[in-house]
C-alpha positions in Angstrom: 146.9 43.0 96.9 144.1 43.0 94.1 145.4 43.2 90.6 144.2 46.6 89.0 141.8 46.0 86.4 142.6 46.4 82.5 141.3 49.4 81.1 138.1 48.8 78.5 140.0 49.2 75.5 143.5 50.2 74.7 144.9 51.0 71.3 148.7 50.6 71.2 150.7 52.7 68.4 148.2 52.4 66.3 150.5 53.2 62.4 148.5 53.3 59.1 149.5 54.2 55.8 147.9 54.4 52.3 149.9 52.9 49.5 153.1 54.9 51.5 151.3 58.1 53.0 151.4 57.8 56.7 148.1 58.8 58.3 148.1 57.5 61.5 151.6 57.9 63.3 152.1 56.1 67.1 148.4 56.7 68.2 147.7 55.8 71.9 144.4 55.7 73.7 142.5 54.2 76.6 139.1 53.8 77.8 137.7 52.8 80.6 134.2 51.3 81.0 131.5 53.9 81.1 133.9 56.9 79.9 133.3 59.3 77.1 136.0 59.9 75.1 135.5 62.8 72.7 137.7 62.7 69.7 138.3 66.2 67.8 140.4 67.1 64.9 139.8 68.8 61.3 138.7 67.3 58.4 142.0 64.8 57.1 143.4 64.6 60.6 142.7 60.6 61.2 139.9 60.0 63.0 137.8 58.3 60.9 140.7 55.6 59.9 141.4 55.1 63.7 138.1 54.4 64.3 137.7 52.4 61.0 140.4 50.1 62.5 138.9 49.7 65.8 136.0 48.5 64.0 137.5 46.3 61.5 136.5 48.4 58.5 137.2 46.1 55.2 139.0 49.0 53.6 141.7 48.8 56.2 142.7 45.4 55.1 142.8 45.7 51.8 144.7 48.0 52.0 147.5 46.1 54.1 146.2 46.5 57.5 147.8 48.2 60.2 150.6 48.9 62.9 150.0 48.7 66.7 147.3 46.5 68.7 143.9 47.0 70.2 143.1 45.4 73.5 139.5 45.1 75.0 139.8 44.2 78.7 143.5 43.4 78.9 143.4 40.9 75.7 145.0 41.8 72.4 141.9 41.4 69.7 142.4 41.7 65.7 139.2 42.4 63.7 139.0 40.9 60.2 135.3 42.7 59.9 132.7 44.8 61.4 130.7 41.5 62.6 134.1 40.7 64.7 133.8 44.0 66.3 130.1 43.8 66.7 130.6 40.7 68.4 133.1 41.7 70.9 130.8 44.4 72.0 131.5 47.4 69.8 128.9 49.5 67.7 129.3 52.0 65.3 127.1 54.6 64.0 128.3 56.1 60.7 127.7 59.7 59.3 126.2 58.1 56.2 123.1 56.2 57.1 123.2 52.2 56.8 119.3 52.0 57.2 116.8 50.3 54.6 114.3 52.9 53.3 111.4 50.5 52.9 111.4 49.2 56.3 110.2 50.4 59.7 112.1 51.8 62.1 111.2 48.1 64.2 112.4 46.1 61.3 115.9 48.0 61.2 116.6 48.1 64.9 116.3 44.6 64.7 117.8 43.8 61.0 119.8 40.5 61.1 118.4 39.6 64.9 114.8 39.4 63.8 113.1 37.1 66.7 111.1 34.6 65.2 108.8 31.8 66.7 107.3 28.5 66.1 104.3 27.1 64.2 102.8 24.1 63.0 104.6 24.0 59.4 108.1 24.8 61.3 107.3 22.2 64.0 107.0 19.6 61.0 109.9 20.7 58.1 112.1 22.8 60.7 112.7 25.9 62.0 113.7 27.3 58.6 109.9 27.8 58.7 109.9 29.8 61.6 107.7 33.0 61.2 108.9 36.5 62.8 107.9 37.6 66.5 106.5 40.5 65.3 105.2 41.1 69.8 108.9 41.0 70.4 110.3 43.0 67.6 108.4 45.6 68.8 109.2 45.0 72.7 113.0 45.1 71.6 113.0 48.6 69.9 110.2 49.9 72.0 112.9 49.5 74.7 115.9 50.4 72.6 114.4 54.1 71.7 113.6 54.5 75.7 116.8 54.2 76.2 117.7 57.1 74.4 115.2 58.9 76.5 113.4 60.0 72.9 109.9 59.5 71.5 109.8 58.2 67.7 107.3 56.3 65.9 109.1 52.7 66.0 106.0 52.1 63.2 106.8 54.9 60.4 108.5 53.8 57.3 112.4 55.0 57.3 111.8 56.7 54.0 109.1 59.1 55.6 111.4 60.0 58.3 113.1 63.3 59.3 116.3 63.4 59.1 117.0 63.1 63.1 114.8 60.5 63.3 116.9 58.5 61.2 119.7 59.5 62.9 117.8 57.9 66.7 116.7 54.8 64.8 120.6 53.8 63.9 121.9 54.9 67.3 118.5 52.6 68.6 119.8 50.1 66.9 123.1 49.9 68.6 121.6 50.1 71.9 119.5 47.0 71.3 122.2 44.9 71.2 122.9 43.5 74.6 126.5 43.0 74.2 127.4 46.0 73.5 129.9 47.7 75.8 131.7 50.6 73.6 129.7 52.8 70.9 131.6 55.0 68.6 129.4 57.9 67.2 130.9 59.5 64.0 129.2 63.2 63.7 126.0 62.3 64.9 124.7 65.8 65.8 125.8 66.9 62.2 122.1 66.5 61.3 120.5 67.3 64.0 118.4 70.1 65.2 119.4 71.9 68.8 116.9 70.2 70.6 117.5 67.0 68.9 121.1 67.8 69.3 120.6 68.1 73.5 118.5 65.0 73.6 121.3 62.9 72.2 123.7 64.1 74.3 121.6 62.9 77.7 121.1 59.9 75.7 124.9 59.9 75.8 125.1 60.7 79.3 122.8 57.5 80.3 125.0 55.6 78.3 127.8 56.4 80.5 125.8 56.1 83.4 124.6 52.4 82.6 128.7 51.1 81.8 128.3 51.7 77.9 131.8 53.5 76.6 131.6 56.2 73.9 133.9 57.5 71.4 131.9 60.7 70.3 133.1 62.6 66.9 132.1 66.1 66.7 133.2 69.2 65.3 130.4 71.0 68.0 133.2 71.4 70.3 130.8 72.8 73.6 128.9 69.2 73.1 132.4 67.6 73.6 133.1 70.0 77.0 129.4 69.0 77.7 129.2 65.3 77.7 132.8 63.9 77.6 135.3 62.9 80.3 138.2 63.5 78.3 139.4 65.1 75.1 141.4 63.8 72.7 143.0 66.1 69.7 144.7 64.7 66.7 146.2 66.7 64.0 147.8 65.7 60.4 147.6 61.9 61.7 149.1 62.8 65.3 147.3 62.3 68.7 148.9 66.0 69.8 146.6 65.8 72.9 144.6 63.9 75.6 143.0 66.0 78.7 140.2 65.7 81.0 137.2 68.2 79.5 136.7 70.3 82.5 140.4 71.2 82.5 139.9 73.0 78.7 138.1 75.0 77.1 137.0 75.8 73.4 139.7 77.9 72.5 142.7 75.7 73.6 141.5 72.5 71.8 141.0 74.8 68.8 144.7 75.9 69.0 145.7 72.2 69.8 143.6 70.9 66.5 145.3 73.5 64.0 148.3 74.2 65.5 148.2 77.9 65.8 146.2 80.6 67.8 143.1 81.7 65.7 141.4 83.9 68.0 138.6 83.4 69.9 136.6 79.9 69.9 132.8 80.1 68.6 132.0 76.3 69.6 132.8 74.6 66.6 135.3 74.0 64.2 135.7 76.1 60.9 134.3 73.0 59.1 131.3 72.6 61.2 130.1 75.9 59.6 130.2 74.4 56.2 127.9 72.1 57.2 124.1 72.0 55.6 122.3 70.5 58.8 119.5 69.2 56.2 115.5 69.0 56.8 115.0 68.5 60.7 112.3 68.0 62.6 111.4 68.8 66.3 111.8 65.5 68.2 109.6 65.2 71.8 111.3 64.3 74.6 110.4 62.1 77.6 
């Protein structure tokens, strides 16, 4: 008989508390290769530390760690950084943008990866000489944005950008990383227009579709019912709830994520109406 296969990652009673105020209390999750996984909760409820500590978030240490363990394919991991997560296959896109305004979006798809090549004055003094591959720069994020299934100019100048092209040239980033295997998307729609916003959620589909694993953070509640396999609701620092999407509905993860019956659901969370989208602008679509 076959042994059954470990789950993609597993986070194990995950504790965490700030200087002695529990935040995270006996979390539990699983993820198996290819599944979206859409975490909801209000504002304060713990998502953004749990996913800080899958990713190895500096903060988190210094501020003495945390309780449980994480396990990608069956094997306990500990992340003393990003770049630890990163290399273990993980990526991370932010609500705050990590990007470098004077750049293309080419040059910061491929930041800290840059190809480079040979030439005479590297052949002779070493490869610290080496100049960039400027062909395969733009092969690697020319490939990177079609896998979003998006159209952006890979050429424009980050500080020139709308808003949700910005937001396509960090999540481009992430994809052009061949290692990676689980993406965790932190309000990425909070910017977006609703046409951008339905692009990025096929995006997220062909994700799932090619293996990739996604944690996606929203307070848009129908993209979660759209896109995910399964919900998960924490509240005050609790994981109160885990189902498969199509067995919900907006209303009952509204109750699960404040505790009480508010009436009927309007898609989102209260919070997400507090929300200033920002300048958009239409994005075309392959």
């Amino acid at each position: 008989m076959s042994e059954q296969k470990a789950p993609l990652l597993q986070m194990r009673n995950i504790k965490k508390d700030f200087f002695g105020n529990q935040v995270l209390t006996d979390i539990n999750l699983e993820l198996e290769a290819g599944q979206v996984l859409g975490l909801v909760g209000e504002n304060g409820a713990g998502k953004s530390t749990l996913m800080k500590i899958l990713f190895g978030a500096a903060d988190i240490a210094e501020t003495g760690g945390y309780g449980g363990e994480i396990l990608l394919d069956g094997q306990k991991v500990s992340f003393s950084s990003p770049f630890d997560a990163i290399e273990a296959g993980i990526g991370m896109v932010h609500q705050e943008f990590s990007l470098i305004p004077g750049f293309e979006a080419e040059e910061n798809i491929v930041l800290n990866r840059e190809p480079k090549k040979g030439n005479l004055l590297s052949e002779i003094f070493g490869d610290r000489l080496d100049t960039l591959d400027r062909k395969a720069m733009d092969e690697t994020a020319e490939k990177a944005i079609e896998k979003m299934g998006v159209s952006i100019d890979r050429h424009m100048v980050i500080s020139s950008m709308p808003v949700g092209h910005k937001q396509f040239t960090e999540i481009a980033r992430e994809l052009s990383k061949d290692q990676l295997r689980l993406l965790i998307l932190d309000e990425p729609t909070a910017v977006l227009t609703e046409r951008e916003a339905e692009a990025l959620l096929d995006s997220i589909r062909g994700m799932s579709a090619r293996g990739i694993s996604v944690i996606f953070i929203t307070h848009r509640l129908q993209e979660i019912l759209s896109v995910c396999n399964t919900v998960a609701v924490m509240r005050d620092g609790v994981l109160v709830e885990k189902v498969p999407a199509d067995q919900t509905d907006v209303h009952q993860i509204t109750q699960w994520m404040v505790g009480r019956d508010i009436g009927g659901g309007s898609g989102e969370t209260p919070q997400a109406a507090e929300q200033d989208p920002g300048e958009n602008a239409k994005i075309a679509l392959k």
